[in-house]
C-alpha positions as CSV (number, residue, x, y, z in Angstrom):
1,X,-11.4,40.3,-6.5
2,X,-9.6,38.5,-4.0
3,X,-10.0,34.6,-3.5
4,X,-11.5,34.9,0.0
5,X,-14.3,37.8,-1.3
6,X,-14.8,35.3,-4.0
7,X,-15.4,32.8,-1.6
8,X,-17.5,35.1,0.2
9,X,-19.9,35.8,-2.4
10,X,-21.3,31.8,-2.9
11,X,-23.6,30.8,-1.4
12,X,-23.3,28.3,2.2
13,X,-23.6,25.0,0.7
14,X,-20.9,25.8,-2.2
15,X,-18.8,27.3,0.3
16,X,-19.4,23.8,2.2
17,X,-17.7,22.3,-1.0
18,X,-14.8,24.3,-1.0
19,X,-14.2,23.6,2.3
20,X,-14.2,19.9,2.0
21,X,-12.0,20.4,-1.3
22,X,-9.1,22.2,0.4
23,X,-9.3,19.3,3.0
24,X,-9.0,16.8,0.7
25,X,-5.8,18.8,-0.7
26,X,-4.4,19.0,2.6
27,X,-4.8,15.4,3.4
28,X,-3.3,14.8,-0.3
29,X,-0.4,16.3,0.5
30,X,0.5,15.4,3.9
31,X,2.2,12.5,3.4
32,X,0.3,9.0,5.9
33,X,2.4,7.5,8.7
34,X,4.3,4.4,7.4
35,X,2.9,1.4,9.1
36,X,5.4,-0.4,11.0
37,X,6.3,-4.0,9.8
38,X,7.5,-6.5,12.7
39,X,10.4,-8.1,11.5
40,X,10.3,-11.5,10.5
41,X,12.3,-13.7,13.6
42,X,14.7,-16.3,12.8
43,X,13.0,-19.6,12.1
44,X,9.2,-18.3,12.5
45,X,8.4,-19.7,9.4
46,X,9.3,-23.4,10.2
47,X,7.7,-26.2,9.3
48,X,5.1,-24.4,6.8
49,X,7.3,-26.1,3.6
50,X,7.9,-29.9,3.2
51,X,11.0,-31.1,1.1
52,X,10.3,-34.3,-0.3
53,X,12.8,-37.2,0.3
54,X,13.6,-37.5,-3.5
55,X,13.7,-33.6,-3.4
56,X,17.8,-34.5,-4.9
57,X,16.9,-37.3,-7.1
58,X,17.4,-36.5,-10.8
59,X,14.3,-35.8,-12.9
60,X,13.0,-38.4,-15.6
61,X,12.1,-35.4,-18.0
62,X,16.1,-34.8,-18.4
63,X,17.3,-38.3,-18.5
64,X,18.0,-37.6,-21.8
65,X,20.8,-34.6,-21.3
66,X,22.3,-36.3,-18.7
C-alpha cells in the first residue's frame, strides 16, 4: 500500500492529525525570518554609566604589592 491509500483508510479525525503533523514539519524546516536589529548609534548609550572621581585612585586592598 501506498502512503496516501494509507492515509485514506483512517478515519477523519486521525487524518486531522496527520495533517497538522506534516504542518508542524514544514514549519520545522522552513527556516523563520531573522528579526532585524537596529544598530546601536554612536553615543546612544550616554550618560546610563557614572565613573566615579577616584575611578584612577589606587585601591587600599593592594597597598601592599605596590
Amino acid at each position: 500500500m501506498t502512503y496516501l491509500q494509507l492515509y485514506q483508510t483512517l478515519p477523519p479525525a486521525y487524518q486531522a492529525e496527520v495533517a497538522d503533523f506534516v504542518e508542524f514539519l514544514i514549519s520545522r524546516k522552513v527556516p523563520a525570518t531573522p528579526v532585524e536589529r537596529k544598530k546601536p548609534v554612536f553615543g546612544s548609550a550616554r550618560g546610563q554609566f557614572k565613573i566615579g572621581p577616584d575611578f584612577e585612585a589606587p585601591l587600599d586592598d593592594f597597598a601592599d604589592y605596590q
